[in-house]
matplotlib code that plots the C-alpha trace (Angstrom):
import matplotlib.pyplot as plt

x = [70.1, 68.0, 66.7, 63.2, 60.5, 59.1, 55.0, 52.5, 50.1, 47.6, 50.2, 50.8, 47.4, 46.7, 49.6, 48.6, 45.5, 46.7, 48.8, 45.3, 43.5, 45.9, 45.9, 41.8, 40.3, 39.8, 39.4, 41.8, 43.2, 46.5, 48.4, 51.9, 50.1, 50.3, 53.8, 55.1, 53.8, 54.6, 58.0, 57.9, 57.1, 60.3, 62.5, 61.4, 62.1, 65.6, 65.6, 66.9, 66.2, 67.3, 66.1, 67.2, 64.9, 67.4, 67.2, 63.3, 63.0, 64.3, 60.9, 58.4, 59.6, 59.7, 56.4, 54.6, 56.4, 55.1, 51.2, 51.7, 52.7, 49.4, 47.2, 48.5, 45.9, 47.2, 45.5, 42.4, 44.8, 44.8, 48.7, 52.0, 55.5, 56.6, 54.1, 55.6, 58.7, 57.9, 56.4, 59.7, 61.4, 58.7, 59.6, 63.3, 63.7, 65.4, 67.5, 67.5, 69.6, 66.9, 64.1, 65.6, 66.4, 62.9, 61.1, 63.4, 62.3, 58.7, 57.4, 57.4, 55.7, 52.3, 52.3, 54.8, 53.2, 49.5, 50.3, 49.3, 46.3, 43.0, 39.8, 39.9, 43.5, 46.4, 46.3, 47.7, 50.8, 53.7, 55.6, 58.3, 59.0, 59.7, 63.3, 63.3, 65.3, 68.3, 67.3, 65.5, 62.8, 63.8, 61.3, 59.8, 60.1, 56.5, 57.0, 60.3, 58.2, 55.6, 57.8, 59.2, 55.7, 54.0, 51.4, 53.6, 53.1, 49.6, 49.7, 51.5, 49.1, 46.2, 47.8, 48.5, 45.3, 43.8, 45.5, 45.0, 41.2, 41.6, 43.6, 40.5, 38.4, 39.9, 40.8, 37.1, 35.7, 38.0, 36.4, 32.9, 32.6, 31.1, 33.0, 31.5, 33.5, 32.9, 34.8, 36.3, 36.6, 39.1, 41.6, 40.9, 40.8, 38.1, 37.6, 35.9, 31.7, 32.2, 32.3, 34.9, 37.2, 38.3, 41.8, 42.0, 42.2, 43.5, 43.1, 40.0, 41.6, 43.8, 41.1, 38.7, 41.0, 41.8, 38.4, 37.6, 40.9, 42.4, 39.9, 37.4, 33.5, 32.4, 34.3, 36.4, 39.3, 42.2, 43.2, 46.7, 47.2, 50.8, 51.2, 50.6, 48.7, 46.1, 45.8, 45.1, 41.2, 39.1, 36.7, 33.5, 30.2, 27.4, 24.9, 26.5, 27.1, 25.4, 22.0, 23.0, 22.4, 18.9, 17.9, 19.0, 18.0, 21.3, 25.1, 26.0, 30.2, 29.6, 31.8, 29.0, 28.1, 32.4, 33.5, 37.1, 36.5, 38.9, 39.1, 37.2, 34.4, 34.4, 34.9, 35.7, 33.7, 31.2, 31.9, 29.5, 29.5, 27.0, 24.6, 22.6, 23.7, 21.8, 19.9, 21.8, 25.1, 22.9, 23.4, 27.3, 27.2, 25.4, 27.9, 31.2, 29.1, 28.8, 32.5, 33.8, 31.2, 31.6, 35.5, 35.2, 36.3, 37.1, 34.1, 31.6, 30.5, 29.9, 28.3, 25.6, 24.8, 24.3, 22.5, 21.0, 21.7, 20.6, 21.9, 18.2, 17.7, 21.3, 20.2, 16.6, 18.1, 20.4, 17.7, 15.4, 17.9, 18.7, 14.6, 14.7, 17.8, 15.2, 13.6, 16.2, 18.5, 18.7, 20.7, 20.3, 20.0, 20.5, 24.2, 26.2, 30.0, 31.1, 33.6, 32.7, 34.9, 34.9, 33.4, 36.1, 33.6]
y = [60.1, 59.5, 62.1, 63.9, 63.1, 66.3, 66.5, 68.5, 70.4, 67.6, 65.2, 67.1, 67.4, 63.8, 62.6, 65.9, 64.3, 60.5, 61.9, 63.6, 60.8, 58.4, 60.5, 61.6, 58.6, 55.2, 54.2, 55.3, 52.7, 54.3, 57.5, 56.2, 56.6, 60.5, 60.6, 58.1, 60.6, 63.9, 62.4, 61.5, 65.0, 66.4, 64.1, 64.5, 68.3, 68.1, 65.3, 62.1, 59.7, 56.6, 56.8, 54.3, 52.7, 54.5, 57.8, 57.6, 56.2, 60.2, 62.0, 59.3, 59.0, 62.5, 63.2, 60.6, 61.6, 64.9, 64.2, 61.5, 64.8, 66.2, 63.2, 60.2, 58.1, 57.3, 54.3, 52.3, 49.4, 48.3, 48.2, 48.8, 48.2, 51.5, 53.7, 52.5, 53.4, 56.9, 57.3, 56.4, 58.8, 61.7, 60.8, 60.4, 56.3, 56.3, 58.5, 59.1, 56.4, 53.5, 55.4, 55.3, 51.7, 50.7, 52.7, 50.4, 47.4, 47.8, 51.2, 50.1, 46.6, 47.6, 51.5, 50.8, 47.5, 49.8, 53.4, 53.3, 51.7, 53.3, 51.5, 47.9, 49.2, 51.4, 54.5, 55.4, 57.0, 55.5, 57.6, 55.5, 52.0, 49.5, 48.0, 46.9, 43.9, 46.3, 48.2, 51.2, 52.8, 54.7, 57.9, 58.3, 61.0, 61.7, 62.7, 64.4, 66.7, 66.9, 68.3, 71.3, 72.9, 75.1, 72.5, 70.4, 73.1, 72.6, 68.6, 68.6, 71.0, 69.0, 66.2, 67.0, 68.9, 65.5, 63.6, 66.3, 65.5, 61.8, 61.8, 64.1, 61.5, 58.7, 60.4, 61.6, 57.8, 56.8, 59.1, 58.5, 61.7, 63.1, 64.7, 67.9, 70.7, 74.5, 76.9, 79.4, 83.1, 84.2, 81.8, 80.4, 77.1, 74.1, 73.3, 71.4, 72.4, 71.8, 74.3, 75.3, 73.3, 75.4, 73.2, 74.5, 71.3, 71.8, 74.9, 75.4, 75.8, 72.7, 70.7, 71.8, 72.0, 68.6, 68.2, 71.3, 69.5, 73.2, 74.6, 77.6, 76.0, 78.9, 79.8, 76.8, 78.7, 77.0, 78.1, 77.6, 77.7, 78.8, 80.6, 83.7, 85.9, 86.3, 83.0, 82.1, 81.2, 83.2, 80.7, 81.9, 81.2, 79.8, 81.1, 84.3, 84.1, 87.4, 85.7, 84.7, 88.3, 88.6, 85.1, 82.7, 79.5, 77.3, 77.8, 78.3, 78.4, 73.9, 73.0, 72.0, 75.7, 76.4, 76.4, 78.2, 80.3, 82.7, 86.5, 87.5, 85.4, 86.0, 89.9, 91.1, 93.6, 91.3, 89.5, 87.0, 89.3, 88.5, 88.2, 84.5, 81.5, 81.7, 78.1, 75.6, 75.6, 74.0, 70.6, 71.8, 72.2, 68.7, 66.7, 68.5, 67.5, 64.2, 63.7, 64.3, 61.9, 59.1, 59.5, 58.5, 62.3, 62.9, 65.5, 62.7, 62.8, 66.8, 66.7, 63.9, 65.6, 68.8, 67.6, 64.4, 60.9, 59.9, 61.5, 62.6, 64.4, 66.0, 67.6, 68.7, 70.4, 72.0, 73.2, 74.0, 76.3, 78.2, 79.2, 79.6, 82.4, 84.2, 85.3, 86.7, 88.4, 92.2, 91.5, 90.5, 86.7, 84.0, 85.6, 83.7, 83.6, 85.5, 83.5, 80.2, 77.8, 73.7, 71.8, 70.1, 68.1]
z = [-18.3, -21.6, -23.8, -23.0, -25.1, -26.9, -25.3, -26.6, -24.1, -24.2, -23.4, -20.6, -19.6, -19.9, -17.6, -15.1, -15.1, -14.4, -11.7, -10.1, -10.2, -8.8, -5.4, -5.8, -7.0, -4.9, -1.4, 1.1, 3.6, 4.4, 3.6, 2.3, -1.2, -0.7, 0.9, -2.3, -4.4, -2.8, -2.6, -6.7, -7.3, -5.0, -6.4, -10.1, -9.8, -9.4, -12.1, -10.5, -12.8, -11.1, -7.6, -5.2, -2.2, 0.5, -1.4, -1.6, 2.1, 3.5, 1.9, 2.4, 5.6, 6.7, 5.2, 7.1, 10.5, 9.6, 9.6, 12.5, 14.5, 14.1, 13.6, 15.2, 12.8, 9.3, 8.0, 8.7, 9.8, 13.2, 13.7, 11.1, 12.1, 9.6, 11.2, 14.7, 13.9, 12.7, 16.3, 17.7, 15.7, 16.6, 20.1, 19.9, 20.4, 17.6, 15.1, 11.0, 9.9, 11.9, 10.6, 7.2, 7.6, 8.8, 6.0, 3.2, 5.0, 5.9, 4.2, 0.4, 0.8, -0.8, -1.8, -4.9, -6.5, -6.6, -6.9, -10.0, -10.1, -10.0, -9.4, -11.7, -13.7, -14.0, -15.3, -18.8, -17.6, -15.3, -13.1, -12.2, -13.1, -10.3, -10.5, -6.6, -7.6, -7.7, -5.1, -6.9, -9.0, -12.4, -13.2, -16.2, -18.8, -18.1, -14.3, -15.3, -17.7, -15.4, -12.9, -15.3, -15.4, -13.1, -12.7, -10.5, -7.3, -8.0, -7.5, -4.5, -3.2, -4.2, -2.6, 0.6, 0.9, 0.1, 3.0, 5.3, 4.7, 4.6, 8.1, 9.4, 8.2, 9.9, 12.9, 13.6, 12.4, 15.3, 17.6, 17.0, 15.9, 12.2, 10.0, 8.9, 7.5, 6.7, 4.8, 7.3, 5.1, 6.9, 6.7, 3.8, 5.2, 5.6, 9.1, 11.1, 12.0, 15.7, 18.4, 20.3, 17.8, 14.9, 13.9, 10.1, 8.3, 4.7, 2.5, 0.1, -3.0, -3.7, -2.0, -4.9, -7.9, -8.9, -9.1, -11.4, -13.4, -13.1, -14.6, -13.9, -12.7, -15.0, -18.0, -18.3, -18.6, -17.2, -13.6, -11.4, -7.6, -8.0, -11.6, -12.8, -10.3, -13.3, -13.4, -9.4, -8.8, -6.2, -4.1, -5.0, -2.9, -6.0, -4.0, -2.4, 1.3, 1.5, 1.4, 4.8, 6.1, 4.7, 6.6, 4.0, 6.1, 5.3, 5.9, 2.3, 3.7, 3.0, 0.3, -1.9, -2.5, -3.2, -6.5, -7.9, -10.0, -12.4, -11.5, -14.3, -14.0, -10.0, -9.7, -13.6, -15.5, -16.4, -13.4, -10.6, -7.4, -5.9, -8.5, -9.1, -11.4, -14.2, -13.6, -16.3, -13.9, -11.3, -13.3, -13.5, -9.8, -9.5, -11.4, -9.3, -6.2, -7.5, -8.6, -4.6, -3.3, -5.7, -5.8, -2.0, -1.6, 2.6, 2.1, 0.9, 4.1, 4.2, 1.1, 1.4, 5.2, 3.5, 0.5, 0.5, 0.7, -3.1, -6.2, -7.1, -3.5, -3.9, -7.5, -6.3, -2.8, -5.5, -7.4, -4.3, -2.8, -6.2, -6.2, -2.7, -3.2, -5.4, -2.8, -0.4, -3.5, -3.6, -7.2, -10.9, -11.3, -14.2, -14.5, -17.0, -18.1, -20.3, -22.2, -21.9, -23.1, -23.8, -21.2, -18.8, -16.2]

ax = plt.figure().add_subplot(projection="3d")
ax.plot(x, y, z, "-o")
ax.set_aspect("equal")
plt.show()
């Protein structure tokens, strides 16, 4: 195995952030590029450098059996010989060593070649380079670094969390049905807005994070899903959902009113409550928005039901609704953070 390369944080950082955008970023036509890199991040914690195709068909595989389970629609494709044969598996036609079998022939052909490409390029950072000629892929000492940190829970939360939307999205596209979520308190989850159907769909937090890039909507200070108990975000309602109970006239549990925030910001001395956003994070609020719908986010369709169907109505029903809570607050407004660090979106 060769020597790890010494990274600074920002290094770290950077290729974090490479990783997040190759599963947030871009269109989504099928879901073997979450499986490929759920699987990356398994297989790059227990440090297998050289990974060959049979070794990396058992996790891809297994993952997309998985979701087929639940949502039998995993691509926008009208058939697929792979996804076939992870049906027959589901259904007992055929056993582990087929399925493995299969997945080498038919479940690498396009996922490898453009994982790493986002939009018109690649990212900066490669997490694996392709040496299929000899019937594997070798990990890079980025992914392998990636995969010591704490960060790497976070990413594989964030992904599947994704594809748990995106699958939601396809399967209710197939239906003729909309796709409009809430945010369910109790459980923590996002489900869908439809009576009598209350499937939780994929939880709040690791949908959001990725695109706060780990860090606090308020302070800035960096946040972590799975770290340090300090260091885990509270979902926090921008406008509080206690306006609801004084005749607030929207549902303020849709995701564009949900940010993470860090405990001290969200319930610290100093702390949000339930108090009003002073009105500069409106604009802050905006751009977040704006980053889910524009990244082709699963919630895109939430968020432009909820707020508008042009950037310019979205900011002005933002800044409608934060006057509008004036009126139905019992507490301060124009709260700010106390701590506020560098900018991160």
């Amino acid at each position: 195995m060769t020597g790890r390369i010494a990274r600074g944080s920002h290094r770290l950082e950077a290729d974090r952030e490479n990783f997040r955008s190759i599963i947030l970023l871009g269109r989504n036509a099928a879901s073997y590029k979450f499986s490929l890199g759920k699987s990356l991040l398994e297989l790059a914690r227990v440090e297998s450098e050289v990974v060959t195709i049979a070794e990396l068909a058992v996790p891809f595989a297994e993952h997309i059996c998985e979701h087929l389970r639940e949502i039998d629609r995993q691509g926008t494709a009208a058939s697929s010989r792979f996804l076939d044969a992870c049906r027959y598996y589901n259904d007992g036609a055929i056993d582990a060593h087929e399925l493995r079998d299969v997945t080498i022939q038919f479940g690498f052909e396009n996922v490898i070649d453009a994982f790493h490409v986002v939009g018109d390029g690649d990212v900066s950072t490669r997490f694996f380079i392709d040496e299929r000629e000899h019937q594997r892929i070798r990990l890079t000492d980025e992914l392998l670094n990636l995969a010591k940190h704490a960060v790497v829970e976070d990413l594989a939360s964030e992904t599947e969390a994704r594809w748990r939307l995106v699958e939601e999205a396809w399967d209710g596209r197939a239906s003729g049905r909309p796709v409009t979520v809430l945010y369910d308190q109790r459980t923590e989850f996002l489900v869908p807005a439809l009576l009598g159907k209350r499937r939780s769909i994929a939880e709040i937090r690791p949908a959001l994070n990725g695109y706060q890039r780990g860090h606090c909507f308020y302070c800035f200070q960096p946040i972590q899903l799975y770290g340090p108990t300090a260091m885990r975000p509270d979902v926090d309602h921008f406008l509080p959902h206690s306006l609801m109970a004084r005749g607030f006239p929207d549902n303020l549990d849709h995701p564009w009113n949900l940010v993470l925030a860090c405990q001290n910001c969200n319930r610290g001395a100093a702390g949000k409550f339930a108090h009003l956003p002073h009105g500069r994070y409106v604009n802050r609020l905006h751009r977040r928005n704006e980053f889910l719908i524009q990244s082709h986010h699963p919630l895109r369709e939430s968020l432009i039901a909820s707020t508008g169907a042009s950037t310019q109505h979205r900011l002005k029903f933002l800044t409608n609704s934060l006057e509008l809570a004036h009126g139905y607050s019992a507490e301060p407004s124009g709260w700010t953070a106390p701590e506020e660090q560098k900018p991160r979106f």
